[in-house]
Residue frames relative to the residue before (quaternion, step in Angstrom):
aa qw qx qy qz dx dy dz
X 1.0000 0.0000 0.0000 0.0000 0.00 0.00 0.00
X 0.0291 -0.7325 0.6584 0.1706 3.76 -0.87 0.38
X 0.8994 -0.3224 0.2417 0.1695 2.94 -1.99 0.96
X 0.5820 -0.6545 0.3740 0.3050 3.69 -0.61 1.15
X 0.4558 -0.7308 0.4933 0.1216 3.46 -0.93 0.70
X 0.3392 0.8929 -0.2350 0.1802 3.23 1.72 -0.80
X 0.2728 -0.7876 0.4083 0.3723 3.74 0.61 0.36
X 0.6812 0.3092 -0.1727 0.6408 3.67 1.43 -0.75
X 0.6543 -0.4955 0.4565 0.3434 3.26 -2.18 0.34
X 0.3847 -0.6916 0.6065 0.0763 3.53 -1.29 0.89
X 0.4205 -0.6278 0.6535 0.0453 2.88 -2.18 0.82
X 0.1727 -0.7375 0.6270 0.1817 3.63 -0.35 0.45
X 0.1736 0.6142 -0.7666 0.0708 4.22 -1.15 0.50
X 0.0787 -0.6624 0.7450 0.0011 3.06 -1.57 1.26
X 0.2760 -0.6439 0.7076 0.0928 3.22 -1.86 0.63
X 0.3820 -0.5717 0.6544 0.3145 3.73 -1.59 0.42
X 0.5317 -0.5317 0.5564 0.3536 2.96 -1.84 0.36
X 0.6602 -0.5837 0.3165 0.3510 3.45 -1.01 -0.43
X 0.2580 -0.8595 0.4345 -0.0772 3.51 -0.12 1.23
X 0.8805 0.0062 -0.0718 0.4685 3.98 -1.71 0.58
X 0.7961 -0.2508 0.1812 0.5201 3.99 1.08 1.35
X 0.8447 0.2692 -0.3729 0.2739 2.83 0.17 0.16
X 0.5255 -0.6987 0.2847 0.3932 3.82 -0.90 1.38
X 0.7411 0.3686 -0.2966 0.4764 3.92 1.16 -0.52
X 0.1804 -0.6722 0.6866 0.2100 3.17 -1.28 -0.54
X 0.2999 -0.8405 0.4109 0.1866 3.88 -0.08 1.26
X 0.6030 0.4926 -0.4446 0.4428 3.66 1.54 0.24
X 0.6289 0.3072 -0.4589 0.5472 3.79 0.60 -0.10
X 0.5021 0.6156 -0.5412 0.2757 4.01 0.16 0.02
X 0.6796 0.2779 -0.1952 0.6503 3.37 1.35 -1.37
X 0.5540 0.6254 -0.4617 0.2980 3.34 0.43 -0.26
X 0.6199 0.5523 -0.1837 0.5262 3.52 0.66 -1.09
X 0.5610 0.6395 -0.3348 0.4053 3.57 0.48 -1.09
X 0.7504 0.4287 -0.1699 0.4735 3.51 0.66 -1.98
X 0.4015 0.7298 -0.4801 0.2751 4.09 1.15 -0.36
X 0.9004 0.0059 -0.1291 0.4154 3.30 -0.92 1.47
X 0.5990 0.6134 -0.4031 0.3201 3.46 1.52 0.74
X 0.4539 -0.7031 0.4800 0.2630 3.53 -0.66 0.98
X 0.0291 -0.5880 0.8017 -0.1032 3.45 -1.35 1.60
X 0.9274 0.0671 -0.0201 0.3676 3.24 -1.36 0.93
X 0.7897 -0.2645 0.3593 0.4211 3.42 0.64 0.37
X 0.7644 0.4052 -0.1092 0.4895 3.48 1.12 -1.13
X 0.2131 -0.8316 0.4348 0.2718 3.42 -0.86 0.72
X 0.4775 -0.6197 0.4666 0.4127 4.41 -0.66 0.90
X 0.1978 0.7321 -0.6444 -0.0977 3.43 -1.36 -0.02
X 0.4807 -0.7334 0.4212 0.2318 3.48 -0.53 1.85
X 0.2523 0.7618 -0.5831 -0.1265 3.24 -1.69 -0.60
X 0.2727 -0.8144 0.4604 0.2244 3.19 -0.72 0.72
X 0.3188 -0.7553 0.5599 0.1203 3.61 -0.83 1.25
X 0.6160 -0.4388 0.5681 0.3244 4.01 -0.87 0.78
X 0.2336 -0.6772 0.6726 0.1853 3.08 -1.69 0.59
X 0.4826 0.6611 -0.4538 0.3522 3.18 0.53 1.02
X 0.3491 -0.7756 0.2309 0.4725 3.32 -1.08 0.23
X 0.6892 0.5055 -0.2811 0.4364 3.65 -1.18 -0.44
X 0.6047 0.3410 -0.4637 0.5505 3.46 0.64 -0.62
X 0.6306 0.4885 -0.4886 0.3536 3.67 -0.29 -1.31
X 0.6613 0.4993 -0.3768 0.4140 3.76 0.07 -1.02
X 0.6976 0.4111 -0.3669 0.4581 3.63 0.41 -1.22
X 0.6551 0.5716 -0.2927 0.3980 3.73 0.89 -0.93
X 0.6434 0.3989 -0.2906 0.5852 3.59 1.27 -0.05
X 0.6207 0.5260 -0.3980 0.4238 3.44 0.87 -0.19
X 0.6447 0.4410 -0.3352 0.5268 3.45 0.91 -0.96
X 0.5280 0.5998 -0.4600 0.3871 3.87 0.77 -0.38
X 0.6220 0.7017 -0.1669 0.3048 2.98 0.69 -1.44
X 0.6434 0.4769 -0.0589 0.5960 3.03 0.87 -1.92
X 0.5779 0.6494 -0.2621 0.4190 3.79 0.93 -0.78
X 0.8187 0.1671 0.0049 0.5494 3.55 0.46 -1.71
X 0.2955 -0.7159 0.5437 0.3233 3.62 0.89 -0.87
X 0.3315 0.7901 -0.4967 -0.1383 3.62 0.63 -0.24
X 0.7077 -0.4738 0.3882 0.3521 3.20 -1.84 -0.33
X 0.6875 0.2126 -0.0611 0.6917 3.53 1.68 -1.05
X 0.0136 -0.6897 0.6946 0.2041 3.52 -1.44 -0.59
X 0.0220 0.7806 -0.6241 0.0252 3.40 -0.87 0.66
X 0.2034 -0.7242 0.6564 0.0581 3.46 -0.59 1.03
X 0.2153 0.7623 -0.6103 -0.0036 3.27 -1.45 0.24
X 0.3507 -0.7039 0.6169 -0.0319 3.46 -1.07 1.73
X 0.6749 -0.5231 0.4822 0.1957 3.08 -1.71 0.06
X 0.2137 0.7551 -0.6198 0.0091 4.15 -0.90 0.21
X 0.3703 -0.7231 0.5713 0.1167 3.01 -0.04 1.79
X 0.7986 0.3815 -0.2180 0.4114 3.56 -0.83 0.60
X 0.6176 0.2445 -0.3601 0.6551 3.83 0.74 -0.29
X 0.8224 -0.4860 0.2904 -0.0558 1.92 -2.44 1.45
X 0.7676 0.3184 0.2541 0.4948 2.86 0.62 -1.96
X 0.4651 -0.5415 0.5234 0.4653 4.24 -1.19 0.14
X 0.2113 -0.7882 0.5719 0.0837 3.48 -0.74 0.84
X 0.2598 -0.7835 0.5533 0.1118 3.90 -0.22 1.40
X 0.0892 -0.9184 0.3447 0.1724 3.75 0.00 1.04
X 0.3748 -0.7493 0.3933 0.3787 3.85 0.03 1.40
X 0.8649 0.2212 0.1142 0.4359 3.73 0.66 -1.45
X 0.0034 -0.6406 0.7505 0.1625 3.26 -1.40 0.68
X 0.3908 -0.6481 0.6389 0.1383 3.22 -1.83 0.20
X 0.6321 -0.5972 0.4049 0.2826 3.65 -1.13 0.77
X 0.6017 0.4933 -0.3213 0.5398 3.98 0.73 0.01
X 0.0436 -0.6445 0.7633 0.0010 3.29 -1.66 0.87
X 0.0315 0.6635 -0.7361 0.1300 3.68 -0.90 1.64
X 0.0790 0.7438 -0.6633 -0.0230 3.46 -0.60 0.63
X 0.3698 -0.6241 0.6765 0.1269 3.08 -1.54 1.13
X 0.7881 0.0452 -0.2575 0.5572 3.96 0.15 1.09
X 0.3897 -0.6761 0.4815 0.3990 3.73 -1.16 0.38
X 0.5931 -0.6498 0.4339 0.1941 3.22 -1.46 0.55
X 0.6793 -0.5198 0.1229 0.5032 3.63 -0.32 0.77
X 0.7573 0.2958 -0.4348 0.3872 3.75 0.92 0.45
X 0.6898 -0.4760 0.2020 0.5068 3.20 0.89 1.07
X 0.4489 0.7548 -0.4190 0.2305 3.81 0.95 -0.05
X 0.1006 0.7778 -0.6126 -0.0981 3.71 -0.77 0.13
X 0.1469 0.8151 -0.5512 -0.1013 3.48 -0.42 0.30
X 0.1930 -0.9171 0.3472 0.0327 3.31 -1.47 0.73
X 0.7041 0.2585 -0.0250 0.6609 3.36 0.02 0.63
X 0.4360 0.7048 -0.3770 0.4135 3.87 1.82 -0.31
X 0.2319 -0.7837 0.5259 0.2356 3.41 -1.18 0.82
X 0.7123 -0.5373 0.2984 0.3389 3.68 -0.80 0.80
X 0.6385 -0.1247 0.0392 0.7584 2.96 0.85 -1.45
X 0.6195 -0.5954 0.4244 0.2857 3.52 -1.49 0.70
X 0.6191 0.6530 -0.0130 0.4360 3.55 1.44 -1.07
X 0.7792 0.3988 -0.2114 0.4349 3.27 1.06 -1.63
X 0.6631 -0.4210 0.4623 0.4115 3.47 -1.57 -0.07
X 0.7611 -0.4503 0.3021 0.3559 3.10 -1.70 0.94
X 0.8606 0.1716 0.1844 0.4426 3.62 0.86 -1.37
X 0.0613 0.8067 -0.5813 -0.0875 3.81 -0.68 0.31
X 0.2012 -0.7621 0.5447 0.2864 3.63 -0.47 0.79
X 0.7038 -0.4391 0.3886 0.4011 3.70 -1.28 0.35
X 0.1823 -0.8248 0.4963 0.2004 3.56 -1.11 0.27
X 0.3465 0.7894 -0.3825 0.3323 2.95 1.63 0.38
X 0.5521 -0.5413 0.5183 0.3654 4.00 -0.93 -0.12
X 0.1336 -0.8389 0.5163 0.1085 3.45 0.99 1.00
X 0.7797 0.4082 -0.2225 0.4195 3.35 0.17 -1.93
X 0.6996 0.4772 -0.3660 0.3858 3.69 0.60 -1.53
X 0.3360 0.7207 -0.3790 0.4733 4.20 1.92 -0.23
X 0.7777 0.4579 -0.1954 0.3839 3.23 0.12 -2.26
X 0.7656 0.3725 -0.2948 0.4337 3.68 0.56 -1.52
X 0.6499 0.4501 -0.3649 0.4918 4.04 0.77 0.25
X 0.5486 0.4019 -0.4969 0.5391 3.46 1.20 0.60
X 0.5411 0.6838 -0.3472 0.3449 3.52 0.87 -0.77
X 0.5518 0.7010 -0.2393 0.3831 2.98 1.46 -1.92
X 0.7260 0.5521 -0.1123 0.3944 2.93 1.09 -1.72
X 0.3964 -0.7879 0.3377 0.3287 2.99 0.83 -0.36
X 0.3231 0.7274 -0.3701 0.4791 3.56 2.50 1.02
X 0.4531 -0.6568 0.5603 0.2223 3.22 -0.99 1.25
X 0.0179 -0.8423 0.4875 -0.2291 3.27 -1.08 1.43
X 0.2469 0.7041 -0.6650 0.0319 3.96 -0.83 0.21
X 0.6067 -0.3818 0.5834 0.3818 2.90 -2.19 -0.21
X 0.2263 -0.8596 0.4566 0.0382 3.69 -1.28 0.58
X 0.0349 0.8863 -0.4311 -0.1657 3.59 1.31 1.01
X 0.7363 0.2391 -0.4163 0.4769 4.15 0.28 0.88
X 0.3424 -0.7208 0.6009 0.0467 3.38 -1.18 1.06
X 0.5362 -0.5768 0.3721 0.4913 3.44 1.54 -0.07
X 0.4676 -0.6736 0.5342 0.2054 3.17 -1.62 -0.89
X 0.4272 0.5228 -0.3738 0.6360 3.06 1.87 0.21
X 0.8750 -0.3526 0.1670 0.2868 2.90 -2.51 0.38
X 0.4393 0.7179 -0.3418 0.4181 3.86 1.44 -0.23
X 0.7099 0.5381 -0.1392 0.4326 3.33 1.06 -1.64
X 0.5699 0.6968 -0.1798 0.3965 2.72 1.58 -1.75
X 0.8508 0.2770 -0.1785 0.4092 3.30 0.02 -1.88
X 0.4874 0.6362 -0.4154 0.4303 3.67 1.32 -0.35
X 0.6260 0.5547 -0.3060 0.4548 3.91 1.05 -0.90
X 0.5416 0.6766 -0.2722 0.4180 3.25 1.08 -1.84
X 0.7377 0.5465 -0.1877 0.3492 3.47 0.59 -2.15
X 0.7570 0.3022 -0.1570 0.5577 3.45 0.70 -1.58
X 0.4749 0.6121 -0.4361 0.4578 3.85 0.47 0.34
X 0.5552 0.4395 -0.3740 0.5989 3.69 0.90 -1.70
X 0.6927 0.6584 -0.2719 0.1133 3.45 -0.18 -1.64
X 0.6178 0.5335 -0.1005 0.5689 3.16 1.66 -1.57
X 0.7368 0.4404 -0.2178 0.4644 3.32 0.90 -1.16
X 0.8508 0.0664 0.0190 0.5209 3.76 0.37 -0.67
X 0.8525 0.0845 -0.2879 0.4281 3.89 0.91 0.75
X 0.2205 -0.8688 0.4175 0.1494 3.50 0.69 1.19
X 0.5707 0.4976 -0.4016 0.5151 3.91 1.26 -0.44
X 0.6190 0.4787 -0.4966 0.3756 3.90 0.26 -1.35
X 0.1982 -0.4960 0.8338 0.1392 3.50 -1.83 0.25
X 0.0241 -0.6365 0.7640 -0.1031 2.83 -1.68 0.80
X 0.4980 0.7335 -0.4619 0.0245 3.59 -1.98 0.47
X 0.6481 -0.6366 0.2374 0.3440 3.20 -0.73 0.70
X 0.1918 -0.6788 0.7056 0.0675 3.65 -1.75 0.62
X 0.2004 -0.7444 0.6369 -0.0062 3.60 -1.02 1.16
X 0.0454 0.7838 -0.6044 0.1352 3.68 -0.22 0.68
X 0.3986 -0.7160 0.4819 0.3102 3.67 -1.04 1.15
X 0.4875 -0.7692 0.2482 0.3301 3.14 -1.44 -0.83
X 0.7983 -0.4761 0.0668 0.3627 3.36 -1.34 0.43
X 0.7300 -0.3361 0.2576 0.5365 3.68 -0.94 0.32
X 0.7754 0.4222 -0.2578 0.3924 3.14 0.36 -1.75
X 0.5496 0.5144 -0.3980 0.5244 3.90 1.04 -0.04
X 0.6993 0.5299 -0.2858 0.3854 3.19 0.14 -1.25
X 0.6793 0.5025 -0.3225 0.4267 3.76 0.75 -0.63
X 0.6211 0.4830 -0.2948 0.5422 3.59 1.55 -0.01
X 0.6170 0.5962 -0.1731 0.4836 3.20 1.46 -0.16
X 0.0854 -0.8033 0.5364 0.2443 4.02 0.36 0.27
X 0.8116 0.1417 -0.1209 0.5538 3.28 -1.39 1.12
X 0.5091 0.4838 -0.5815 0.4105 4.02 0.55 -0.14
X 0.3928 -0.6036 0.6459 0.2534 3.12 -1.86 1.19
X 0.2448 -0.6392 0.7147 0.1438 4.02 -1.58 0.32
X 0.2393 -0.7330 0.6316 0.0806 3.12 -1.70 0.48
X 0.4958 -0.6479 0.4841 0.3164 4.08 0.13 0.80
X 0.5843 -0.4459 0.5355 0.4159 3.71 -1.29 0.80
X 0.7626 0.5280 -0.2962 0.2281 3.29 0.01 -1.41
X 0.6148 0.6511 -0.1051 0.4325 3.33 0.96 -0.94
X 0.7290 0.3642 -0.1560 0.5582 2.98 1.17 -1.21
X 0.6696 0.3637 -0.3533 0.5427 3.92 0.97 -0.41
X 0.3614 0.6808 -0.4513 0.4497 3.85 1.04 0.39
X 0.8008 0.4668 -0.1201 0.3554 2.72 0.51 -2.17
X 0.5112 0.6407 -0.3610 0.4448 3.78 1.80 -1.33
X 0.6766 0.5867 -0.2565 0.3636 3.47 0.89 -1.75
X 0.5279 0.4118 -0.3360 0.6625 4.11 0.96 -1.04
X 0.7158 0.2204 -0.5335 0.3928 3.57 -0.95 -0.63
X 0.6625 0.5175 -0.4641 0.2791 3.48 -0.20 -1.62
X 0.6141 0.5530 -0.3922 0.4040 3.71 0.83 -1.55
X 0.9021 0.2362 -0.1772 0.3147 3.54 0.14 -1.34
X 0.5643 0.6132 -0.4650 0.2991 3.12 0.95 0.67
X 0.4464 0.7626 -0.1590 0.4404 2.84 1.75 -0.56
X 0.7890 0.3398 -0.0069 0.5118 3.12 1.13 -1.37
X 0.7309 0.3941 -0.1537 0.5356 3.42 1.79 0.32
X 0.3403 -0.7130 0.6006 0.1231 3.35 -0.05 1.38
X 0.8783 0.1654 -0.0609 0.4444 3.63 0.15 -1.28
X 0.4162 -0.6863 0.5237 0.2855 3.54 -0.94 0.60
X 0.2990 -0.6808 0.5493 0.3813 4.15 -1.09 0.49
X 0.4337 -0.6886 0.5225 0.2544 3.42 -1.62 0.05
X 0.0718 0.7981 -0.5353 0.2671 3.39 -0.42 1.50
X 0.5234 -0.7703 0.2944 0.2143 2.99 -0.86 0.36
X 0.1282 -0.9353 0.3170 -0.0910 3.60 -0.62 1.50
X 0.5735 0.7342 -0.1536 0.3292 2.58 1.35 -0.94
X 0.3743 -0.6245 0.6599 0.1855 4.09 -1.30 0.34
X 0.4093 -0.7400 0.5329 0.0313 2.69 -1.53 1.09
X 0.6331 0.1825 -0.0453 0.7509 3.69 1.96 -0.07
């Protein structure tokens, strides 16, 4: 691939395909939507990444290398939570508890063999959270990304990042699922398309517009 043509700087947002049954996946639905809209000066370009591992990672790398952006924000599905979930950390270990759409399960596997235990996001998490609030979009800070491909490609992301672009920010967005899931789901809460490309639009905006995160309180007590 060679380097974006784009006359302006660029946003990277990735979505998963769909994954363990189910026919959608509610992060490329809203994801996709935001393809080729200007926030801030900057222009989005979508992609969907495999739910699989290793491939998804390589499939953001070549994006990367593709658009150059300024940010990258991935976001994945978590059937069950409530609320957009702003994710502080990933950790070096992939244990999935089902294989991933190419039949893969690894366990106890480190991401990268080399890297540190852990990378925290470098995004403006909190100054993120209190402009969804604004919004009036149910939100928190999320200190586990799991251990499946989510965790995975969110390591993958801030690893490249460390290693070969010390300016780009990058991190991850968890978001539940949609009505039309949720109704297959007893008692699972859902979160409307709309909402959720709202919510993309605030972060993207204020990250953009924030070099430095504020200090506030986020944090869980269990």
């Amino acid at each position: 691939m060679t380097k974006s043509t784009y006359p302006m700087a660029c946003v990277l947002i990735t979505g998963f395909t769909p994954f363990d049954g189910e026919t959608i996946n509610p992060s490329w639905q809203a994801v996709q939507k935001l393809d080729d809209h200007i926030i801030m000066k900057h222009r989005v370009c979508a992609i969907e990444l495999s739910c699989e591992f290793n491939t998804s990672i390589a499939q953001l790398h070549q994006a990367i290398e593709a658009h150059n952006p300024a940010i990258v924000l991935c976001v994945g599905q978590a059937g069950g939570r409530s609320e957009i979930s702003i994710e502080r950390i990933a950790i070096n270990i992939d244990d999935a508890r089902i294989k991933d759409n190419a039949g893969k399960q690894p366990i106890d596997t480190p991401i990268a063999k080399n890297g540190p235990d852990a990378y925290f996001s470098n995004l403006p998490i909190k100054r993120m959270l209190g402009a969804l609030h604004e919004s009036d979009i149910p939100a928190a800070i999320s200190n586990t990304a799991g251990t499946y491909v989510c965790n995975h490609v969110m390591y993958g992301l801030l690893h490249y990042i460390n290693e070969n672009y010390t300016k780009m920010k990058g991190g991850f967005i968890h978001i539940p699922y949609l009505p039309s899931q949720a109704v297959h789901h007893n008692g699972a809460p859902s979160m409307s398309e709309e909402v959720v490309i709202n919510a993309l639009k605030v972060m993207i905006a204020e990250a953009l517009s924030n070099e430095r995160d504020v200090k506030i309180a986020a944090g869980t007590t269990h």
